[in-house]
KOLGUMAR-921813 format. One record per residue (C-alpha): residue number from 1; z, y, x. Coordinates in nm, 4 decimals. Layout:
+-----+----------+----------+----------+
!   i !        w !        v !        u !
+-----+----------+----------+----------+
! NUM !        Z !        Y !        X !
...
+-----+----------+----------+----------+
***
This chain:
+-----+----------+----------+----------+
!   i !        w !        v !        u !
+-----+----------+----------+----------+
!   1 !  -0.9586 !   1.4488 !   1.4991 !
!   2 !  -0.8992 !   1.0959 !   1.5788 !
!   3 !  -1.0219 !   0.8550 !   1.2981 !
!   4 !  -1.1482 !   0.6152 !   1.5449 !
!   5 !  -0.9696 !   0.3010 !   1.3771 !
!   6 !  -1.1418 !   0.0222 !   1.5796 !
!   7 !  -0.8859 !  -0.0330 !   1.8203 !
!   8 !  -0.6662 !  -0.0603 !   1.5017 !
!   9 !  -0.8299 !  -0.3514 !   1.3461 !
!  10 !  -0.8035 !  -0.5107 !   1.6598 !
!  11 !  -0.4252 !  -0.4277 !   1.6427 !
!  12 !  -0.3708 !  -0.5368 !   1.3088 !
!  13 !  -0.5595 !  -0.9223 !   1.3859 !
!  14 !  -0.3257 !  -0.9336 !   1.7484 !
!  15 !   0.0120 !  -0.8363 !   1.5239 !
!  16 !  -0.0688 !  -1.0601 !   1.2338 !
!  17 !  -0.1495 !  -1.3665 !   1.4717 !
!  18 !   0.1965 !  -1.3327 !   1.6534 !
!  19 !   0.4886 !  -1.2401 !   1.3709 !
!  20 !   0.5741 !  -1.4705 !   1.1244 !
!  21 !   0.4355 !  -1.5562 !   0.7932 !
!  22 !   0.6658 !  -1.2551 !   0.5685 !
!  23 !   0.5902 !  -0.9995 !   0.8046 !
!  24 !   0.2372 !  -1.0586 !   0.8007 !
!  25 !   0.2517 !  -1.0579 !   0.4145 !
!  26 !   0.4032 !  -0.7387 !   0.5017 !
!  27 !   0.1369 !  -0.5908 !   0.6993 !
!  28 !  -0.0865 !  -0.7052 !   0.4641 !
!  29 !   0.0718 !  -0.4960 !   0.1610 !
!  30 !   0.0863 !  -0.1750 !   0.3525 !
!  31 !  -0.2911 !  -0.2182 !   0.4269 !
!  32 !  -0.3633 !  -0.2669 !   0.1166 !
!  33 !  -0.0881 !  -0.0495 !  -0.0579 !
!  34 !  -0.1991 !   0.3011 !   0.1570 !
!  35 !   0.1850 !   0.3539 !   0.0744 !
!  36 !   0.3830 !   0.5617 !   0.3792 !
!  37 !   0.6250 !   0.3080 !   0.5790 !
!  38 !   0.9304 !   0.3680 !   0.4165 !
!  39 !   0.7559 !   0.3591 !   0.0600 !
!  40 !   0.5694 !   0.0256 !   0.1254 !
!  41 !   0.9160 !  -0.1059 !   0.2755 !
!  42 !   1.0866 !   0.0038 !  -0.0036 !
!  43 !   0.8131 !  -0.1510 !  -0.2816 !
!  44 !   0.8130 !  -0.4578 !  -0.0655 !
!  45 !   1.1575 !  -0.5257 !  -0.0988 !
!  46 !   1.1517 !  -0.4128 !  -0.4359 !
!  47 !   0.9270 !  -0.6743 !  -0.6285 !
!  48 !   1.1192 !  -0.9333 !  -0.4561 !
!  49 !   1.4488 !  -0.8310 !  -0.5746 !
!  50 !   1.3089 !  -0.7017 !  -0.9484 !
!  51 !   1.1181 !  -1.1005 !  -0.9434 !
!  52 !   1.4825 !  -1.2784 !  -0.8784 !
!  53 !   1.6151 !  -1.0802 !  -1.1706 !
!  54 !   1.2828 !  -1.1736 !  -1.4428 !
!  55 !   1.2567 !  -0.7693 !  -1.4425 !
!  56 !   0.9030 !  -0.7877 !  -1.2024 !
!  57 !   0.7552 !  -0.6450 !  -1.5065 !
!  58 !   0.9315 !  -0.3450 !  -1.5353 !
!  59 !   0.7464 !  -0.2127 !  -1.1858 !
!  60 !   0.4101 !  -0.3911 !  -1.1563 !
!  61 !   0.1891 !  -0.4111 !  -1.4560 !
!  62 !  -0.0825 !  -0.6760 !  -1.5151 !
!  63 !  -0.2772 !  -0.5272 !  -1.7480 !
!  64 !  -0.4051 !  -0.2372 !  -1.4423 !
!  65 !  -0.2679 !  -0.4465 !  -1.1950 !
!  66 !  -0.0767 !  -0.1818 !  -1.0934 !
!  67 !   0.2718 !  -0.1092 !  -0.8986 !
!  68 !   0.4423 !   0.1651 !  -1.1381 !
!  69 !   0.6558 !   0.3600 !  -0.8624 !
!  70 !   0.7240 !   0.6549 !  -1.1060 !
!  71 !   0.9355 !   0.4289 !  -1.3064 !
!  72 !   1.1572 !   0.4075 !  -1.0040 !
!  73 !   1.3672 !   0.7458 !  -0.8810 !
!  74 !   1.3647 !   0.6192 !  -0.5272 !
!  75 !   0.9964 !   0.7353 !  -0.5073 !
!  76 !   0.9985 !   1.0461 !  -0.6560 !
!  77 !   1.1554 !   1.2823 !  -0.4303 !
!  78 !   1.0774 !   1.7072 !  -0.3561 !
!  79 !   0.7692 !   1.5972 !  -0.1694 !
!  80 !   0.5888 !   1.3136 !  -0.0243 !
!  81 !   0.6180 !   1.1145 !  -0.3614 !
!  82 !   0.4218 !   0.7981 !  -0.4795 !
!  83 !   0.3037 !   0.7376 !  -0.8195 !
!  84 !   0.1013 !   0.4647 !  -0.8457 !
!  85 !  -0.0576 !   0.1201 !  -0.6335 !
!  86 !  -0.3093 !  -0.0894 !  -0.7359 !
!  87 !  -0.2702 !  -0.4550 !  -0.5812 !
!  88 !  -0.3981 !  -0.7915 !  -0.6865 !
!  89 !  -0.1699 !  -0.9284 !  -0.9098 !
!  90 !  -0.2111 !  -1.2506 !  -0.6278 !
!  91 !  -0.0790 !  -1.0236 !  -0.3452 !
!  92 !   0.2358 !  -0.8948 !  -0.5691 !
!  93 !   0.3241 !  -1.2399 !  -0.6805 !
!  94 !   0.3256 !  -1.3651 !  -0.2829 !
!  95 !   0.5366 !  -1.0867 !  -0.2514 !
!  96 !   0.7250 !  -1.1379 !  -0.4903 !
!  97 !   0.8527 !  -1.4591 !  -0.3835 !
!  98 !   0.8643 !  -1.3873 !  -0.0109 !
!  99 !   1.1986 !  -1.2577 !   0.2006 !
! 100 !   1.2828 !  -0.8591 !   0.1720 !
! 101 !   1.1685 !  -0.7094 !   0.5292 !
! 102 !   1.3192 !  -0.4462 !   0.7312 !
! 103 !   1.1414 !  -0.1789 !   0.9989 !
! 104 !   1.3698 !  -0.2644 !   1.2515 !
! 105 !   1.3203 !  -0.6645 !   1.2384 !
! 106 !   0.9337 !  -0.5837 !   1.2945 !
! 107 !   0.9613 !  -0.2741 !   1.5315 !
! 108 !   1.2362 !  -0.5448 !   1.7376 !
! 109 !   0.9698 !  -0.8217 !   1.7188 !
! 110 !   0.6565 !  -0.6288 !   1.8136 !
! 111 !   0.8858 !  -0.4303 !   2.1035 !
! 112 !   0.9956 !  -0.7799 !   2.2744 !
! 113 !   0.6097 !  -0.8001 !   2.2641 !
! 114 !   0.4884 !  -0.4606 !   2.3968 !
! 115 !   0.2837 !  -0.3944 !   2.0971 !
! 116 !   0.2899 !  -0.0620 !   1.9269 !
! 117 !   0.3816 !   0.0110 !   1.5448 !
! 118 !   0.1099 !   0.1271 !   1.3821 !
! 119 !   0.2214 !   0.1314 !   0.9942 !
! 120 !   0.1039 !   0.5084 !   0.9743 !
! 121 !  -0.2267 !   0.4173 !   1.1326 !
! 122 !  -0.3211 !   0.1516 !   0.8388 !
! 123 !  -0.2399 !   0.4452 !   0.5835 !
! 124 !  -0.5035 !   0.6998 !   0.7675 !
! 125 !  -0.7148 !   0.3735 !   0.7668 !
! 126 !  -0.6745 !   0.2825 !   0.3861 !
! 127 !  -0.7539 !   0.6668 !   0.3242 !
! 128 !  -1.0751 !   0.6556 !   0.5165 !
! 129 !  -1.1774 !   0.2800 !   0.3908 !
! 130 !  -1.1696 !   0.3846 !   0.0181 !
! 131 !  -1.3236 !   0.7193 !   0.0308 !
! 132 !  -1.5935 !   0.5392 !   0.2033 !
! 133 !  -1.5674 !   0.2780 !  -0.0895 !
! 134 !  -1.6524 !   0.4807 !  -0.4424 !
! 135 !  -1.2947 !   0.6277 !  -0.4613 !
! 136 !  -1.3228 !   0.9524 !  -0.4606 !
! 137 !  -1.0421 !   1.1978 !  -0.2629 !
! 138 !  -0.8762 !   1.3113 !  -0.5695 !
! 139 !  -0.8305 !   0.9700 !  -0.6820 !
! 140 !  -0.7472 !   0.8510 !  -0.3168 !
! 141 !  -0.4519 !   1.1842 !  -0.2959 !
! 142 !  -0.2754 !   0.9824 !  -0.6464 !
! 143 !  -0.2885 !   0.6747 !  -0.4828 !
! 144 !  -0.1289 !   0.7599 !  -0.1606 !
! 145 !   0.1053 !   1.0178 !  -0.3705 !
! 146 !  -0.0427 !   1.3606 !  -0.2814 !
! 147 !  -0.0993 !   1.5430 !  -0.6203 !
! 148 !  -0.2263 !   1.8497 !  -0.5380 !
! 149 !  -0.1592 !   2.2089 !  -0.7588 !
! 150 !  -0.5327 !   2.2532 !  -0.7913 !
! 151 !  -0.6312 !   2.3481 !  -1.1521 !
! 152 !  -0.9194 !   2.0720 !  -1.1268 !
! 153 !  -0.6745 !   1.7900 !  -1.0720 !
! 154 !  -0.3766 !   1.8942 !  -1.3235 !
! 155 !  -0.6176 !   1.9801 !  -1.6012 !
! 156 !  -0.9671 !   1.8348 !  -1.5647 !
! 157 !  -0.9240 !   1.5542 !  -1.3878 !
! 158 !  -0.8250 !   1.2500 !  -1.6485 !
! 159 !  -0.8849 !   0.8887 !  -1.4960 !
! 160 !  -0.9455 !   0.6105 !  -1.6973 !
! 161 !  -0.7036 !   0.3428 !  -1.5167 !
! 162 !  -0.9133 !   0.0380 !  -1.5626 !
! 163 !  -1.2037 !   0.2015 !  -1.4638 !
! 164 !  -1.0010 !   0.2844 !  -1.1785 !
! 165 !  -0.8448 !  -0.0594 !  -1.1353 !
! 166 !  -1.1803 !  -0.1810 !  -1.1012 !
! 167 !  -1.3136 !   0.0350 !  -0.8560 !
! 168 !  -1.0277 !   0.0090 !  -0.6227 !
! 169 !  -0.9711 !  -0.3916 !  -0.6852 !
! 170 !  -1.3172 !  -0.4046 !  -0.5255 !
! 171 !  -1.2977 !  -0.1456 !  -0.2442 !
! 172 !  -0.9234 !  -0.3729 !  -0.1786 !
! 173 !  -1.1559 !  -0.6764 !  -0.1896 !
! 174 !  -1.4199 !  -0.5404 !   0.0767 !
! 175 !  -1.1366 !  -0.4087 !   0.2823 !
! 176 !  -0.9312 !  -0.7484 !   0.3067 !
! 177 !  -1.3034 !  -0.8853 !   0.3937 !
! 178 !  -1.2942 !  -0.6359 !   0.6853 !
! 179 !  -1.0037 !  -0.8113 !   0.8677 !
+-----+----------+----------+----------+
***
């Protein structure tokens, strides 16, 4: 088991001090997104397009501050699916009118500097942050898109979302505090 993430903070401050302003925006939604790479690329790229078009509000909703992937068919696949992301509304909106990003740009960039990509790593480390943080793991597997076939979660388990807004706005808060 290796959930040692302190070498990844460290990481995460060395990469966001040397790329440029979108890219660290970008590193800063997939730590606080928990969304695979391709998913948080995808989302990222996403808001800005849907804001250019006035149509922002058919993906992110105010009201639970929430990014509404399973309105989208590019996230809903056989497996590895995402349903839901709760984000500051702030963090969306700097999104939002930021550049579209690409893996290769940053994986070029951080390779000219011999620095590793670690996108997977801040998923593993959102995980671990907000089960440490009041979220509890059932609530952590919707987030990061892994709804199990337990009979607990399909039938018992009904979430109030701002209730859960709430809870995971603040865990988001402590965690952006941590960097």
């Amino acid at each position: 088991m290796n959930n040692n993430h302190s070498d990844l903070i460290q990481w995460y401050k060395d990469t966001c001090n040397i790329v440029d302003d979108n890219e660290r925006l970008f590193l800063k939604f997939m730590l606080l997104s928990g969304l695979r790479k391709n998913e948080g690329i995808m989302s990222f790229n996403l808001i800005t397009e849907l804001f250019k078009n006035n149509k922002l509000g058919d993906y992110f909703s105010e009201e639970f501050s929430m990014l509404e992937h399973y309105k989208c068919k590019q996230f809903l696949r056989n497996t590895k699916n995402a349903y839901i992301t709760i984000l500051p509304k702030e963090l969306v909106m700097q999104v939002a009118h930021s550049k579209p990003v690409t893996y290769s740009a940053i994986r070029c960039y951080l390779d000219r500097r011999k620095m590793k990509m670690r996108l997977k790593e801040l998923r593993s480390y959102y995980a671990s942050f907000m089960v440490r943080h009041n979220i509890i793991s059932e609530e952590v597997d919707l987030l990061q898109g892994r709804v199990p076939k337990s009979v607990f979660v399909r039938h018992y388990l009904k979430e109030n979302p701002v209730e859960l807004r709430d809870r995971v706005m603040t865990a988001l808060t402590q965690l952006e505090q941590s960097f």
